[in-house]
N, C-alpha and C positions, 0 to 999 in steps of 0.2 A: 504494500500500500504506500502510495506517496504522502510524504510527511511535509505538507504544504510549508507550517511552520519553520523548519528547515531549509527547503527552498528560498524563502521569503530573506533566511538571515542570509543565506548567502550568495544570491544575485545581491545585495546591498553590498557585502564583502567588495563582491568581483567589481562593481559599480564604484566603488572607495577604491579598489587596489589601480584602476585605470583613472582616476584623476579626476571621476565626476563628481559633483555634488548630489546626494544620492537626495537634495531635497526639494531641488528647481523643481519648475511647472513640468516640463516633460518627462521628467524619472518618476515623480514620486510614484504613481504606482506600475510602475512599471515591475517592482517586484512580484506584485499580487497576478498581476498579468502571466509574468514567466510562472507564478505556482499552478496556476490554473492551466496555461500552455502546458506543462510538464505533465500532467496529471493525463491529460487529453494525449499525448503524441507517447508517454509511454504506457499506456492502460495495457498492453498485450501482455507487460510483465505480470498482470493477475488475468488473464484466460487462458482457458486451457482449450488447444485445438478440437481435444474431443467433443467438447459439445457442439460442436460444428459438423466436426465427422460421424455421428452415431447415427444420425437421423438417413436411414438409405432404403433402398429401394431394388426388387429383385426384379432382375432381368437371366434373358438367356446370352445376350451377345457377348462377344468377349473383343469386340473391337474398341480401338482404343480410344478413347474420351478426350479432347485437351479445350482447356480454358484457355485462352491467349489474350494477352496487350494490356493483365490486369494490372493496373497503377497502383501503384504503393509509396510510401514518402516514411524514411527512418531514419535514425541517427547511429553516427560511427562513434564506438565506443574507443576510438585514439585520441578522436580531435572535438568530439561532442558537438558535432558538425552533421548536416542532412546529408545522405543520398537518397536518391529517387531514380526511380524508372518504371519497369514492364517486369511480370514475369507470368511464366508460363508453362501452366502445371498441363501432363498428360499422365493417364491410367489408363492401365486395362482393366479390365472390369473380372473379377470371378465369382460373378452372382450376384452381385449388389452393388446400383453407384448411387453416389450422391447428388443432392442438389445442386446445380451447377454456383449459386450464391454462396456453398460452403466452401469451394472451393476460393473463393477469394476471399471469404471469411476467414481462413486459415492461412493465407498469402497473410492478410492486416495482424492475429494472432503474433505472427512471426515481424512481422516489419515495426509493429510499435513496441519495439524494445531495443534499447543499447547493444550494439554489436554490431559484428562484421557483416558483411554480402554473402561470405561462403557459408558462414555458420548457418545465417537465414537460409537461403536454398538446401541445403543438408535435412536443415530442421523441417522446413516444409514437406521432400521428400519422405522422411523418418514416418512425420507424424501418420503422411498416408497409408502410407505399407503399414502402418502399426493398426489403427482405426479404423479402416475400411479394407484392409487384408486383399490387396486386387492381386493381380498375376504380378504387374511391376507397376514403374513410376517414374516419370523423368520430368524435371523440372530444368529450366533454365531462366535465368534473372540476369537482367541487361539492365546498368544503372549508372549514371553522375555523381560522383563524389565533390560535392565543395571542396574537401579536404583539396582535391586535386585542382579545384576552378579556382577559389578565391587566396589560397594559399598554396606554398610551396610552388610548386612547379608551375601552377598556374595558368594549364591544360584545358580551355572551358569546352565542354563538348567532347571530351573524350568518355569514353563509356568502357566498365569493366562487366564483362561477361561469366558468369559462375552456372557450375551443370551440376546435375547431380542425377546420378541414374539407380535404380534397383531394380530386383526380380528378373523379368524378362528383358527388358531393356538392356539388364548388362551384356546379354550373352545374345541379343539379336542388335548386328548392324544396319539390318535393310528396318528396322524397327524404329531405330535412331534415326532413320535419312529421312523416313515417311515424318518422324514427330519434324528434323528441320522442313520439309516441304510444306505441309502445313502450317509452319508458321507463316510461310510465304503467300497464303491463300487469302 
């Protein structure tokens, strides 16, 4: 749970440590703003993918399902900085798929929480193989790091790409080509 409290004392801190007056017209609440933002952009930390994943539906096909171009907006746990982009989850199904909404219910799970790109893509694959038990699973996440636009090397538009594959996907290539041609669609 976010500890607003917390938050509050320490945007004031960082606002004093960079030379502002933390009590002009335009900071003053700028702290309660950042509590409240915080609260909002990291809420995944307290859900859990399964209740996303539980709710499914039996079928016969075993063709493979994919979400694409879902948007997502999170923060890098190096530089406490946004990336954003696209990802895009594909399953095959064995007996049961989900709502197509759950599926980017459980991209957002993963995206609003402190951490890396590869983590999030891993974790989304995981949770599905775990929750909805399909044949396989392949995810791929295409994203913009500020870290990389407004700092350091200061690269805008550069994009970092992360995969992640299980089940049948690892051991089928024409598997893998068909999820990239479809993204092409």
């Amino acid at each position: 749970m976010v500890d607003q409290d917390k938050i509050r004392e320490a945007v004031k801190l960082l606002l004093e440590g960079i030379g502002e007056d933390i009590h002009r017209e335009g900071l003053a609440d700028t702290p309660e703003r950042i509590a409240r933002m915080y609260e909002e952009i990291f809420g995944g930390m307290e859900e859990d993918a399964a209740e996303h994943l539980s709710r499914v539906f039996s079928v016969d096909s075993h063709e493979m399902v994919l979400e694409k171009d879902i948007v997502f907006y999170s923060m890098c746990e190096h530089h406490m900085l946004p990336f954003y982009g696209r990802a895009h989850v594909a399953y095959v199904p064995d007996g049961k798929v989900v709502g197509l909404s759950k599926l980017a219910r459980t991209v957002e799970v993963y995206a609003r929480r402190l951490q890396i790109q590869e983590h999030m893509t891993e974790q989304i694959a995981d949770a599905i193989m775990e929750h909805l038990a399909p044949r396989g699973v392949m995810v791929a996440v295409e994203a913009e790091h500020m870290c990389m636009t407004m700092r350091g090397v200061k690269k805008p538009g550069s994009k970092t790409v992360s995969v992640a594959v299980r089940g049948v996907f690892e051991e089928d290539q024409a598997l893998q080509n068909r999820f990239f041609q479809m993204l092409q669609m």
